[in-house]
VEXNUDREN-948487 format. One record per residue (C-alpha): residue number from 1; x, y, z. Coordinates in Angstrom, 3 decimals. Last residue first. Example, Ala and Ser with C-alpha at 12.3 -4.5 7.8 and 13.67 -1.06 7.14 Angstrom:
residues 2
<resi:2 | X:13.670 | Y:-1.060 | Z:7.140>
<resi:1 | X:12.300 | Y:-4.500 | Z:7.800>
This chain:
residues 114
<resi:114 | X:54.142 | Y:27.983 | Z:52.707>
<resi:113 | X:51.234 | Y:26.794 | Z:50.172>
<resi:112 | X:51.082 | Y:27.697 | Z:46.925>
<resi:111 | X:47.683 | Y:28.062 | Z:45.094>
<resi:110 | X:47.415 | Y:27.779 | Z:41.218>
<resi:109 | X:44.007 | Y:28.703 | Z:39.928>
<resi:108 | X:43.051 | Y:27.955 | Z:35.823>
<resi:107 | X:42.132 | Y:30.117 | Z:33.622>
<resi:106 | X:39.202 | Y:30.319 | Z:31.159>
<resi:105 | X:41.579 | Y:30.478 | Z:27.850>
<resi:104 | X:41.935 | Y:33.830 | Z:26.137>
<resi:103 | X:42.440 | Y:34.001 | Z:22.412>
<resi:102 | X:44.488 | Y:36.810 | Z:20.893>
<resi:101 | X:43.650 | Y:37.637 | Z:16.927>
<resi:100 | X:44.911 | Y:39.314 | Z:13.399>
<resi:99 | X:48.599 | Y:38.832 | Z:13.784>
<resi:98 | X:48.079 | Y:35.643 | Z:15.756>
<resi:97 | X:48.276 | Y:34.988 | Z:19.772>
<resi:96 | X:47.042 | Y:31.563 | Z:21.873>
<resi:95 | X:47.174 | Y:32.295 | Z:25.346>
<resi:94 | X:46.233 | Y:30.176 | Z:28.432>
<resi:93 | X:45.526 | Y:31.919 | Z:31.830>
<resi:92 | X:46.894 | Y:31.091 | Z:35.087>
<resi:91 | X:45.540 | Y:32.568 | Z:38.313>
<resi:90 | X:47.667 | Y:33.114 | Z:40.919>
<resi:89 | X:49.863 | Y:31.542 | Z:43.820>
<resi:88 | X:53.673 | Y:31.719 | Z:42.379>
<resi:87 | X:54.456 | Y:34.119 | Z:45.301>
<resi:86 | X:53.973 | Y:31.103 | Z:47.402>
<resi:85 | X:56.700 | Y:29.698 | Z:45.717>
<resi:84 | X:56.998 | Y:26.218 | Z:43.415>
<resi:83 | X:60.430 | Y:24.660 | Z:42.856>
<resi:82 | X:58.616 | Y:23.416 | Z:39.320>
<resi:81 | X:56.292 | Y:24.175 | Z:36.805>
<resi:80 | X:55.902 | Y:21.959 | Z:34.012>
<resi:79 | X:54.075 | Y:24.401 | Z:31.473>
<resi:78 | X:52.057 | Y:22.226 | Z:28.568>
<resi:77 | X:50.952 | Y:23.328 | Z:25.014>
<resi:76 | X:48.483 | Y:21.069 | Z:23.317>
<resi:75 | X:47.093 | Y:20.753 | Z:19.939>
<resi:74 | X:47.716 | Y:17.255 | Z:20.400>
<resi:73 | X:50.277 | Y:16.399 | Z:17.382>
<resi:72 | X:51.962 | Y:19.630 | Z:17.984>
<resi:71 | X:52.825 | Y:18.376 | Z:21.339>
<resi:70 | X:54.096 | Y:21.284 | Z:22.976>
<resi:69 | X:56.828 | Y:22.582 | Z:25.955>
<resi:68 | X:57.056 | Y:25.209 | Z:28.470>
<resi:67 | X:59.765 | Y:24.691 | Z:31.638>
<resi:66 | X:59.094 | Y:26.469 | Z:34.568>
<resi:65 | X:61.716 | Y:26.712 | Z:37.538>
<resi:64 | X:64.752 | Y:28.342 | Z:35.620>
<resi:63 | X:63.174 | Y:31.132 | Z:34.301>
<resi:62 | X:60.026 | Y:31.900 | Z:36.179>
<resi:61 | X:60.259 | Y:35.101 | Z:37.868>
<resi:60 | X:61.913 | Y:36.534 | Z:34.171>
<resi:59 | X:59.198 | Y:35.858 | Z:32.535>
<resi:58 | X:59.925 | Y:32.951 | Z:29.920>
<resi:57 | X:60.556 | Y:33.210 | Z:26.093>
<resi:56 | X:60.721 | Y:30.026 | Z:23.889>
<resi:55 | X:61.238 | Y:30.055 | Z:20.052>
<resi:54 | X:59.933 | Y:26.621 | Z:18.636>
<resi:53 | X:58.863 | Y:27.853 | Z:15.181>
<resi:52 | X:55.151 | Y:27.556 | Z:15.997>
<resi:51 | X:56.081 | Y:29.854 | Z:18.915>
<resi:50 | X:56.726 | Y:29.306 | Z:22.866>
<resi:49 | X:55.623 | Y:31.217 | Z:25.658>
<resi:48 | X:56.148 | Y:31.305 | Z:29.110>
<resi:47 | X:55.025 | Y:33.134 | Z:32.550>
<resi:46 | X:54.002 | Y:36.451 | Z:31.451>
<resi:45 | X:52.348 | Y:39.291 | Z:33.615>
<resi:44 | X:48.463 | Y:40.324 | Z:34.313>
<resi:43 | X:48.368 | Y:42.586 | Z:36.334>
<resi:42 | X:48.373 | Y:42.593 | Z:40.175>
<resi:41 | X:45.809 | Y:43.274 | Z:43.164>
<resi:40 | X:45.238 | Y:39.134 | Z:43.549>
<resi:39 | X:47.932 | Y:37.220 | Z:41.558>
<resi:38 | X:47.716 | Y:37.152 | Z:37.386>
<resi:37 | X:48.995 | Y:34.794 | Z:35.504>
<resi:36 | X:50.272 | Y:34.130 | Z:32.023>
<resi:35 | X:50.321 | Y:31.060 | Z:29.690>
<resi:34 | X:51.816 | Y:30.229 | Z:26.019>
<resi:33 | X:50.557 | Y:29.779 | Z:22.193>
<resi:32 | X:52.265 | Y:31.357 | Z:19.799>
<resi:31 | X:51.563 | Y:31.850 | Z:15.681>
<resi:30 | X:47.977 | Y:30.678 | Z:15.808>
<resi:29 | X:46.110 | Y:30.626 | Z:12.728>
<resi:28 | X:46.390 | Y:26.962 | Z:11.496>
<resi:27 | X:44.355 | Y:26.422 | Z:14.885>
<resi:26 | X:40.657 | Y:27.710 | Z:13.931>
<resi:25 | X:39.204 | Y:25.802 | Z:16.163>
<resi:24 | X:40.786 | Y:23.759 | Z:19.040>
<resi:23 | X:43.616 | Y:24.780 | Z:21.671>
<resi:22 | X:44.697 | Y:22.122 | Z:24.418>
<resi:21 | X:46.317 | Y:23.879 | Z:27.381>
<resi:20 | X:47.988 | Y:21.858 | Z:29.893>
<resi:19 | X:49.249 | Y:22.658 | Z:33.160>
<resi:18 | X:51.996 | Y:20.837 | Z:34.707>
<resi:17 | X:52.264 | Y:21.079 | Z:39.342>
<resi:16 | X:55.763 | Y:20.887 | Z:41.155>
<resi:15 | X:56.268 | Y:21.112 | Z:44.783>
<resi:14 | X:59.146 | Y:23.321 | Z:46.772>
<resi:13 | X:55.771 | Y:25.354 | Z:48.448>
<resi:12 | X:53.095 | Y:23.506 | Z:49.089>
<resi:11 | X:50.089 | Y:22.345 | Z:46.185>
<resi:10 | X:46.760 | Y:23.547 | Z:45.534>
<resi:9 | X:45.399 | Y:23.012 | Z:42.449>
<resi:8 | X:45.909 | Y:23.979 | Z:38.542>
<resi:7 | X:46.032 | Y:21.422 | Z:36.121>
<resi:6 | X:43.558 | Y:21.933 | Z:33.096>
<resi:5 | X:43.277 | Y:24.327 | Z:30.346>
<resi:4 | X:40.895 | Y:24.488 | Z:27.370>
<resi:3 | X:41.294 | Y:27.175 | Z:24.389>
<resi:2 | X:39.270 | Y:27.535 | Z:21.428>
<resi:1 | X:40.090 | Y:29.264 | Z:18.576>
């Protein structure tokens, strides 16, 4: 599985920004696809997921801001993200999990200014 993501920037604080992640490959595998960040000094936390069944799960610094959604058709899992903080400012990576395999996407940099 292959895993391209696109729109991250720079954007101020209160603004929105959607990143898409388009997954190719070996898709019939993956079970959930979904994105996490990580700031400078942190780990790695979730931001969304959503399953092949539909089931959505957000981290819990997100929930009402971020919205995940997927067009099956495109292979392509998006995360509207909206009411943006500066504590928002990380890197954002795409995820694709199965039983058997994870798949990492590049990441992509989201900077929010104050």
């Amino acid at each position: 599985v292959q895993l391209q993501a696109s729109g991250g920037g720079l954007v101020q604080a209160g603004g929105s920004l959607r990143l898409s992640c388009t997954a190719s490959g070996s898709i019939f595998s993956i079970n959930r696809m979904g994105w996490y960040r990580q700031a400078p000094a942190k780990e790695r936390e979730l931001v969304a997921t959503i399953s092949s069944g539909g089931t959505i799960n957000y981290g819990d610094s997100v929930k009402g801001r971020f919205t995940i959604s997927r067009d099956t058709a495109k292979n392509t899992v998006y995360l509207q993200m909206n009411s943006l903080k500066p504590e928002d400012t990380a890197v954002y990576y795409c995820n694709s999990w199965s039983p058997l395999y994870t798949y990492w996407g590049q990441g992509t940099l989201v900077t929010v200014s104050s």
